[in-house]
C-alpha positions as CSV (number, residue, x, y, z in Angstrom):
1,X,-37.6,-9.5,7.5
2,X,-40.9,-9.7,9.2
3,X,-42.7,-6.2,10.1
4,X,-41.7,-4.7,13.9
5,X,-40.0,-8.4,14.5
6,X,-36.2,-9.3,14.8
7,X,-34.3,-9.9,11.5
8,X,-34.1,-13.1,9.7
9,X,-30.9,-13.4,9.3
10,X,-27.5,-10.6,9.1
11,X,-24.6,-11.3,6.9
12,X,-21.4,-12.0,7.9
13,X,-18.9,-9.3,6.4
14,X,-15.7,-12.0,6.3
15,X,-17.4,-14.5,4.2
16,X,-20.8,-13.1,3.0
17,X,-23.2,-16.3,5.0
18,X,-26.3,-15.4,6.0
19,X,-26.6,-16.4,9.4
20,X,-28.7,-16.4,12.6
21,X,-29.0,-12.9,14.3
22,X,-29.0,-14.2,17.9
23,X,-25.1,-16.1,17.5
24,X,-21.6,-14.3,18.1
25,X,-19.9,-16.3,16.0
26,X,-20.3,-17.1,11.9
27,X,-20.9,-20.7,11.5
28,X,-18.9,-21.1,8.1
29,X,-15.9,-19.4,8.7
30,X,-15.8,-19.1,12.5
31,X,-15.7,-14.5,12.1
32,X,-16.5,-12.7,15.5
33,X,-19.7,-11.4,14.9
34,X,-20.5,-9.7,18.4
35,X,-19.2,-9.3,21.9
36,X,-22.2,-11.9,23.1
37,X,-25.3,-12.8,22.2
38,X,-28.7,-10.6,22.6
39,X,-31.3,-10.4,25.5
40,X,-34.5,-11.9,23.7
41,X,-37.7,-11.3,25.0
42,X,-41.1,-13.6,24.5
43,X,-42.0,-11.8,21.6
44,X,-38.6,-12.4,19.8
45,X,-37.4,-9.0,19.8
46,X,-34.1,-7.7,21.0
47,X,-34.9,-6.0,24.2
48,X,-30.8,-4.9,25.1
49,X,-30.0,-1.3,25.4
50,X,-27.0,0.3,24.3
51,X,-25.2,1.5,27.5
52,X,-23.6,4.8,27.1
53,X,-19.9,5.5,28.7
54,X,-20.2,7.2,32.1
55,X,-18.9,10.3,31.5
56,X,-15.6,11.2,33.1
57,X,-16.0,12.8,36.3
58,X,-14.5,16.4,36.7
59,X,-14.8,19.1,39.4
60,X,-15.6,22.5,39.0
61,X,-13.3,25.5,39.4
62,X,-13.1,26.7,43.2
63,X,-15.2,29.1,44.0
64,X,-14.3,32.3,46.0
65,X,-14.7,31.3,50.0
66,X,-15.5,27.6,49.0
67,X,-12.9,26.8,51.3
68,X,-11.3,28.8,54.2
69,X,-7.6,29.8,53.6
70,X,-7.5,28.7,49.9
71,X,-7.6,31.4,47.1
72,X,-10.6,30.9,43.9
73,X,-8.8,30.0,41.1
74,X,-8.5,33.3,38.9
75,X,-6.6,33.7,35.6
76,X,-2.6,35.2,36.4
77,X,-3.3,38.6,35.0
78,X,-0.7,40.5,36.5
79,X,1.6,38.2,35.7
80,X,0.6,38.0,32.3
81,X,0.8,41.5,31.8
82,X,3.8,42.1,33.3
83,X,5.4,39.7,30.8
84,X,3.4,40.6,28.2
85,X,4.4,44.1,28.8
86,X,8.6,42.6,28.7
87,X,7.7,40.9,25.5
88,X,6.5,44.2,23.8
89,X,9.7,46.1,25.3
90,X,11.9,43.7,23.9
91,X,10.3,43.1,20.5
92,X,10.0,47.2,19.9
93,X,13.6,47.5,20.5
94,X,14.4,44.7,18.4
95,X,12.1,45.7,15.6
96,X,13.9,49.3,15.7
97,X,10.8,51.5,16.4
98,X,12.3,52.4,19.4
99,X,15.8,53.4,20.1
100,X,17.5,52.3,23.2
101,X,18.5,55.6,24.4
102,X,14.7,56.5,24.4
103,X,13.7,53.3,26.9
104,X,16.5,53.5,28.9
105,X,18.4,55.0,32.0
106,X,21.8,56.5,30.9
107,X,24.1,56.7,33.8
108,X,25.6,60.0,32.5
109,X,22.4,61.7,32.4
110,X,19.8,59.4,34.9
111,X,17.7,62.7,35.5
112,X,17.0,63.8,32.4
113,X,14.2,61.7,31.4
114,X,12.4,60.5,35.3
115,X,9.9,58.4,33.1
116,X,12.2,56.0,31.9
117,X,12.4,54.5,35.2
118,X,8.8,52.9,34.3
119,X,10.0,51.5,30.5
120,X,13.5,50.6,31.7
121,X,12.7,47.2,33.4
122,X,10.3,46.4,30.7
123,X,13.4,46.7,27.9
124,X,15.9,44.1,27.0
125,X,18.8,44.2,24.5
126,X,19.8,40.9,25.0
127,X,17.7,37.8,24.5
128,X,19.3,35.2,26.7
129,X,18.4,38.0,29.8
130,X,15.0,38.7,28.4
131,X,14.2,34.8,28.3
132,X,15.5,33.9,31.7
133,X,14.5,37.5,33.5
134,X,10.5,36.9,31.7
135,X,10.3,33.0,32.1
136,X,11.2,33.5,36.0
137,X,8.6,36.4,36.7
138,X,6.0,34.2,34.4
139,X,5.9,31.0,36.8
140,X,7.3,32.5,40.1
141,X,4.6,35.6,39.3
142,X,1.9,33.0,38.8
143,X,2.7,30.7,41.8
144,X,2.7,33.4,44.2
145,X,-0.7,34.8,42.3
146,X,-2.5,31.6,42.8
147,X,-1.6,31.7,46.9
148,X,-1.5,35.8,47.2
149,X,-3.4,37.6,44.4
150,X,-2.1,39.9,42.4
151,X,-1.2,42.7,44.3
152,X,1.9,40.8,45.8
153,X,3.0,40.3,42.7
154,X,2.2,43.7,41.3
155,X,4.4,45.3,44.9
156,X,7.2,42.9,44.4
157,X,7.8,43.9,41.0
158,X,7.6,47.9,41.8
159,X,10.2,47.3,44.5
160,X,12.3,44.6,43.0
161,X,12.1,46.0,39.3
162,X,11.3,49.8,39.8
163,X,13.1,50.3,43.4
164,X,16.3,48.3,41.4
165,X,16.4,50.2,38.6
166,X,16.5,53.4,40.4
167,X,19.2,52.1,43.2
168,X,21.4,50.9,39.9
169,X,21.4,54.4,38.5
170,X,21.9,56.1,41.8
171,X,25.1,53.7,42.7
172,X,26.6,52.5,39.6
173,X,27.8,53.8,36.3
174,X,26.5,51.6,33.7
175,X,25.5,52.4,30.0
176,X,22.3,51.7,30.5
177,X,19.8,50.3,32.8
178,X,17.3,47.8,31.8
179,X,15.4,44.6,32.4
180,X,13.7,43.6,35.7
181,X,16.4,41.1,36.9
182,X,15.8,42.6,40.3
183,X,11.7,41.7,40.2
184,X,12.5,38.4,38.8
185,X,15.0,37.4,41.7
186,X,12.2,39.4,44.7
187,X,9.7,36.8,43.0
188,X,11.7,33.7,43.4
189,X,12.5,34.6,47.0
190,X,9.2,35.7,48.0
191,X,7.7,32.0,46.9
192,X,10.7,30.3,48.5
193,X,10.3,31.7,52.0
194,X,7.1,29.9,53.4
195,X,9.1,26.6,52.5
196,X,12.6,27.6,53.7
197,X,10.8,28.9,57.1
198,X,8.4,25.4,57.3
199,X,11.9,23.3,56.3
200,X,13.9,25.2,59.5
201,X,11.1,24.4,61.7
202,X,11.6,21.1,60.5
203,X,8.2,20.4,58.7
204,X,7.2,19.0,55.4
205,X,7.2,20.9,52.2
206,X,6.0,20.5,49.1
207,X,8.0,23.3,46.4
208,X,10.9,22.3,44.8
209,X,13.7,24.2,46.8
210,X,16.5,22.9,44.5
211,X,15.1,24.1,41.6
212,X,14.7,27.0,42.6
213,X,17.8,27.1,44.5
214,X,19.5,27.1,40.9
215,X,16.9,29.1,39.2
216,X,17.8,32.0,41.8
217,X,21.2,31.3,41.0
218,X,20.9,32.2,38.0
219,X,18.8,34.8,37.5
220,X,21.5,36.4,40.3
221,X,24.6,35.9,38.2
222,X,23.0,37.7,35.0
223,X,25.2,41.0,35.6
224,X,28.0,38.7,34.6
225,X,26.5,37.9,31.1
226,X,23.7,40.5,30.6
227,X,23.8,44.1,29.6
228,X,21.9,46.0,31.7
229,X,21.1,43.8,34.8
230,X,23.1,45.5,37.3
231,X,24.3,44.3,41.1
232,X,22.6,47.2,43.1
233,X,18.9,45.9,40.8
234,X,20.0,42.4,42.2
235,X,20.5,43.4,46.0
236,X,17.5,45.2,45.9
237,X,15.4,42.4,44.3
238,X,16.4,40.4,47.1
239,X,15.9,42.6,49.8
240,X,12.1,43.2,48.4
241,X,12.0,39.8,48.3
242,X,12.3,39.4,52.0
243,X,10.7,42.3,53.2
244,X,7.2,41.2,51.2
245,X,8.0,37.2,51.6
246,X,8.1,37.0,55.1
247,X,4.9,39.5,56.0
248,X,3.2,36.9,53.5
249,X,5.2,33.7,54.9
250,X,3.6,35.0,58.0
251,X,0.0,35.4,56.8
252,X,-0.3,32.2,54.8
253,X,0.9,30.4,58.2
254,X,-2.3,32.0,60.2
């Protein structure tokens, strides 16, 4: 090869020929050697450049007030520390650190310990309520973060989860009170309203109302299978439901 000039030859790696440099395909034994042949200039040299992919294009996250009426997009946190806080509950029971009786509400003595009130809906004895009660609050909690920020999700689960705990106590005798069944059924309705309000007023929507027609479903039929969900947790889940749905129905609509 000559100094700063184009190469003599290249060999071709099916049959070993050396062959010209400005061909695509080996003379001997007819191998591709390239796509096409090279841009020469008047010097002889190769004078193509190698054209790099266009990256793929991507857009940034929304910024807060980027656009009027739609939300920055923010991590979930309350909803991931809500459930995060169920997960702990449930593994410390199941671990045996903690003791049921020391998480949550005996109906024979309700009083005696006001605290447990707070650690009741985040304890679960059995793990078929604990998966649906956790997995509910975990997307429901994160849709209605994404379109209301966090503190409608942190007030539906103090009514739904707290307020039915304490109304299951109050009204029925069961041997113990736990789980947030109640917060998980106040979230479902909340993020169903705005749809079930456009939907009677005959517009579009865009949620999946069957789905979570049987998600609500089920999450309201857990008393039958679960110990510790409770029927007065249940009413009052979706009764907080409503009475924080429809103020933020309202708001989204303006």
């Amino acid at each position: 090869m000559s100094t700063g000039g184009p190469d003599l030859f290249v060999i071709c790696k099916n049959c070993g020929s050396e062959v010209s440099p400005y061909i695509t395909e080996c003379p001997y034994c007819g191998n591709r050697l390239r796509k096409r042949a090279p841009k020469i200039d008047r010097a002889g040299r190769v004078t193509e450049r190698v054209r790099r992919r266009p990256s793929a294009p991507s857009l940034p996250r929304l910024r807060r007030g980027e656009i009027p009426g739609i939300r920055a997009e923010s991590r979930p946190r309350a909803t991931i520390l809500l459930v995060a806080l169920g997960l702990v509950g449930c593994l410390l029971w199941r671990s045996g650190l903690v003791s049921l009786a020391q998480v949550g509400i005996d109906y024979a003595r309700p009083g005696t310990h006001w605290w447990r009130l707070f650690t009741a809906p985040f304890s679960y004895v059995n793990t078929g309520y604990a998966a649906v009660t956790l997995a509910t609050i975990a997307v429901y909690g994160w849709l209605l973060e994404r379109r209301h920020g966090p503190l409608a999700v942190i007030a539906l689960f103090a009514l739904g989860g707290f307020g039915g705990t304490l109304a299951a106590t109050a009204l029925y005798s069961f041997p113990y009170v736990l789980g947030a069944c109640g917060a998980a059924l106040a979230m479902v309705v909340a993020w169903a309203l705005p749809d079930l309000i456009d939907l009677r007023a005959g517009g579009e929507i865009e949620g999946d109302l069957l789905g979570t027609a049987v998600v609500a479903a089920v999450v309201a039929l857990l008393p039958l299978a679960a110990v510790g969900a409770s029927w007065p947790a249940e009413g009052i889940g979706l009764l907080s439901g409503l009475a924080v749905g429809v103020p933020l129905a309202r708001a989204g609509a303006r």
